[in-house]
N, C-alpha and C positions, 0 to 999 in steps of 0.2 A: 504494500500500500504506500503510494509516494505523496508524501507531504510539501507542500510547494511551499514555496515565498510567498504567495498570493494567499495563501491559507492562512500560514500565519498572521502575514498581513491585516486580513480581514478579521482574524479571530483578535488583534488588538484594538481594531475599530468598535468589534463587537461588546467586551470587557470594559473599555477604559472608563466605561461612570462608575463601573463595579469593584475595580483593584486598585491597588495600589502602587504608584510608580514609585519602586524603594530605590534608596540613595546607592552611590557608588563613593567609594572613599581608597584612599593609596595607601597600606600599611607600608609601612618601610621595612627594607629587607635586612638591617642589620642586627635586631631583634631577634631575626627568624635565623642567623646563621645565613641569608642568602646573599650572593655579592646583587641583589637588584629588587628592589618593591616591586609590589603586586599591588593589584588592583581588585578589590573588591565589594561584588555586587551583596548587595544585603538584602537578601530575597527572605531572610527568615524572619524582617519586620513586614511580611505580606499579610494581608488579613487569611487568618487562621495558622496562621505559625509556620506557614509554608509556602511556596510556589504552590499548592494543589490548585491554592482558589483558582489562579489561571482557567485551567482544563476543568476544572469545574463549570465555572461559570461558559466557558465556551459550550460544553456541552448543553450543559439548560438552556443555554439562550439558542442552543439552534434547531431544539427540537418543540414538537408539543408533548410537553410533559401531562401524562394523563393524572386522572382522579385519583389513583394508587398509587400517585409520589415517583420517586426516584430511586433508586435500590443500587446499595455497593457496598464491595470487599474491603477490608482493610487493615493494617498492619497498626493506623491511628491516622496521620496527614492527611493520606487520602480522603476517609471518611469527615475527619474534622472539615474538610476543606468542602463536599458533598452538603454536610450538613449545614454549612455555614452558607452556601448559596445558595440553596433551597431556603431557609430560614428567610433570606433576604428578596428571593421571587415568591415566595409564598407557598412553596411545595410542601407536602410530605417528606418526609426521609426513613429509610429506614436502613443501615448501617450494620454488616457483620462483619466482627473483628476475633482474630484469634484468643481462647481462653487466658492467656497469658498477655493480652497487650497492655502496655504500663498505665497506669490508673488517671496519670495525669494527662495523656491524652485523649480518654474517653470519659473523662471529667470533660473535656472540652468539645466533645461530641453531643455529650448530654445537654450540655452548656445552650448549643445551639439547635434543642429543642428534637432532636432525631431520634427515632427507637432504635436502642442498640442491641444487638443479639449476639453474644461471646458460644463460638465454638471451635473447637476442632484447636491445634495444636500448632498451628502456624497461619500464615496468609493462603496458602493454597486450598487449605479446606476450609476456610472461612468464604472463600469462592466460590467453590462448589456448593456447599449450602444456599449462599447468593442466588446463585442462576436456578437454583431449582426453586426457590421461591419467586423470583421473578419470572417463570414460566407459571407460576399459578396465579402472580396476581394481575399480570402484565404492567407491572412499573416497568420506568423509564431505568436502563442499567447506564451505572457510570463507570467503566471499567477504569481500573488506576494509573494505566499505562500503554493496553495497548488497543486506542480505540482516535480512530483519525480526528477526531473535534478535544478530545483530550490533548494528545501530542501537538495538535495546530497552538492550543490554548496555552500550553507550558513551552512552546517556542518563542511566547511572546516575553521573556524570560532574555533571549540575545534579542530581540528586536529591538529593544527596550536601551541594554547593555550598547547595543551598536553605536546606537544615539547618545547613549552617557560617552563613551572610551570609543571611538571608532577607527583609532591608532594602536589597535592588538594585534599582539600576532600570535596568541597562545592563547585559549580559554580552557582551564580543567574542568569536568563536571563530574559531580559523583553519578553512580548509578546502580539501580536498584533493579526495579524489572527495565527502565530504559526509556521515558517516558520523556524526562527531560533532556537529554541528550541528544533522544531523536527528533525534539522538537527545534532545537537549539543549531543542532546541525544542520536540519530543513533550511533554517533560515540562514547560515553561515556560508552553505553549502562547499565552497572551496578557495572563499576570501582569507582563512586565516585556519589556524593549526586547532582542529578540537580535538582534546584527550580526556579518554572516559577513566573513571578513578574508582577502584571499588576496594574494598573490606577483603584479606587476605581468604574468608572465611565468610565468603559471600559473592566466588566470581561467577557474575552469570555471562556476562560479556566476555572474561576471559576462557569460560569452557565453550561458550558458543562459538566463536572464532577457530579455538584448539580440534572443537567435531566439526566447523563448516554448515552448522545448523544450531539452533536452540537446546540447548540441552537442559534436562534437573540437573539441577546442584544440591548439596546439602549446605544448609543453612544455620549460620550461627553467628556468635561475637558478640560486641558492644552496639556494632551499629545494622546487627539484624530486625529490630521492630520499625524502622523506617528504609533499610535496603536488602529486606529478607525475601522476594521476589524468592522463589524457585528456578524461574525461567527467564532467560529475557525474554520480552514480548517480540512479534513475527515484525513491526512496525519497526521496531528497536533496529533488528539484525540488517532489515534491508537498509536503513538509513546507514548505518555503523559500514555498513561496506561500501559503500560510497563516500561517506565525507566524514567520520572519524578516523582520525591517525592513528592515534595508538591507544590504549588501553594498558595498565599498570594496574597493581594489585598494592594495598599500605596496608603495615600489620597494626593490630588492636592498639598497641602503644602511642603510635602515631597520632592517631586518631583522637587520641586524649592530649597528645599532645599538642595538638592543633586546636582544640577547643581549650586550654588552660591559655595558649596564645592569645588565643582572639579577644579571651576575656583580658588578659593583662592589657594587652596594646588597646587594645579597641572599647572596651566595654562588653563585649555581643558576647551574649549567652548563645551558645549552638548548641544544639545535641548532637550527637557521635556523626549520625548520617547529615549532617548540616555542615561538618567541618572535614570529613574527608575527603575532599578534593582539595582542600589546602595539607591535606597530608601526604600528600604526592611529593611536594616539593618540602617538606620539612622531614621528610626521611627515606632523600633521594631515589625516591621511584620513578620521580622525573625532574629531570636536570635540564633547566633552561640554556637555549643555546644564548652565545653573546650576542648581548645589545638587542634581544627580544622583551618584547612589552609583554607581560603574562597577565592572565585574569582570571579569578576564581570568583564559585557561586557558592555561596553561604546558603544555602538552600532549605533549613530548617530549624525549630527553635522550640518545638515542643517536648518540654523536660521538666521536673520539677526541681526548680533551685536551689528547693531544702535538701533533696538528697543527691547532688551533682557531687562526685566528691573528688573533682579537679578545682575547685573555689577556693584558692587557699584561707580564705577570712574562717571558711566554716569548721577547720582543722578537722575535718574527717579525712 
């Protein structure tokens, strides 16, 4: 399924009374051990804690949403992000999340008024469940990633970026099932270097590449409730073989180490999958060539502060 410039394009015309155009700022690189600042997007002060809203709201606003709401899987973002634009179009929602997703982001689900149904043991069978109830009720489904009004919705994500920084020559993005990467690269398409960044212990981009197709993975770590995908999405793999360069893998440490950064230098709370793609260049999985402009997306921020325990104030 090919996602155009024009899609995304549209899907930002369609959004912009709905989201939020979050700030871009340069953390300096001598902090970080790098010889050169980055640039980053701070996607995780988007309404609902995440880029989801994007492809949320692109999805609702281009369908008719029937009488029995909107219906989606989810790990927490997603659905937080579902429920929060339904909430605001006046939908239904109704939101399954695996037994185990963290409290604080389906506190934020509940928050925005959606019925939540905790099953199954990760994201994939929290899908399953999904589809089988959305074949009985006929609601509208919002898949999390790999669904072409989604992906147009979270490209608007570099549309956005292009216009803040339009002097990059490297964007890293995390990835999960592939949602925003494939968005981001739709619109990039072969103006500048995009490299996908995933959790050592959550490659779905990097096993799909290794079989030449989508494969399961097994799923785990720090930043599996936000990039625990099983698969990457079919949308994902076609884009990623066209206009993603490369793909790296950052282990668990990094990944805190990236978020204990971003709070020192910057302030930004991220949670695990929000800051690794800055973990790529902070524990050399990707090493900037010379005299390139690099740019990361800060892509998420729903955690709970009280029990983050890279905060050094909180001495846990």
């Amino acid at each position: 399924m090919t996602i155009t410039r024009s899609d995304v394009r549209q899907a930002a015309a369609r959004i912009a009374p709905f989201v939020r155009r979050t700030p871009v700022v340069v953390l300096a690189g001598a902090p970080l051990g790098l010889p050169h600042d980055v640039v980053v997007k701070l996607e995780q002060l988007q309404h609902s804690g995440s880029f989801k809203a994007r492809g949320a709201f692109n999805t609702l606003l281009s369908a008719d949403v029937p009488a029995t709401g909107v219906i989606a899987a989810s790990g927490g973002n997603h659905g937080a992000a579902v429920a929060y634009a339904a909430q605001r179009l006046g939908h239904r929602a109704t939101i399954f999340v695996p037994a185990a997703a963290p409290a604080a982001k389906l506190e934020r689900i509940r928050r925005y008024g959606a019925d939540v149904v905790a099953v199954g043991r990760d994201y994939a069978e929290a899908h399953r469940a999904s589809v089988e109830e959305e074949t009985r009720t006929g609601a509208l489904r919002v898949h999390a990633y790999d669904q072409p009004e989604v992906v147009a919705g979270q490209g608007t994500v570099a549309h956005e970026l292009s216009e803040q920084a339009p002097d990059l020559d490297t964007v890293l993005i995390a990835v999960g099932g592939g949602g925003l990467i494939a968005g981001c690269a739709s619109w990039y398409t072969d103006s500048l270097r995009v490299v996908g960044v995933e959790p050592e212990r959550a490659p779905t981009l990097h096993a799909a590449r290794a079989a030449g197709h989508p494969v399961d993975v097994e799923v785990g770590g720090r930043a599996a409730d936000a990039l625990g995908a099983r698969r990457l999405g079919s949308i994902a793999a076609e884009v990623a073989d066209r206009y993603v360069d490369d793909g790296v893998l950052v282990p668990d440490d990094a990944i805190r180490e990236a978020q204990r950064l971003l709070w020192e230098e910057l302030r930004v709370l991220a949670e695990p999958g929000g800051a690794t793609a800055l973990a790529a260049l902070l524990s050399g999985a990707h090493v900037a060539a010379a005299g390139d402009r690099v740019g990361v997306v800060v892509c998420g921020a729903n955690l709970d502060p009280a029990s983050w325990s890279v905060l050094p104030e909180t001495g846990v």
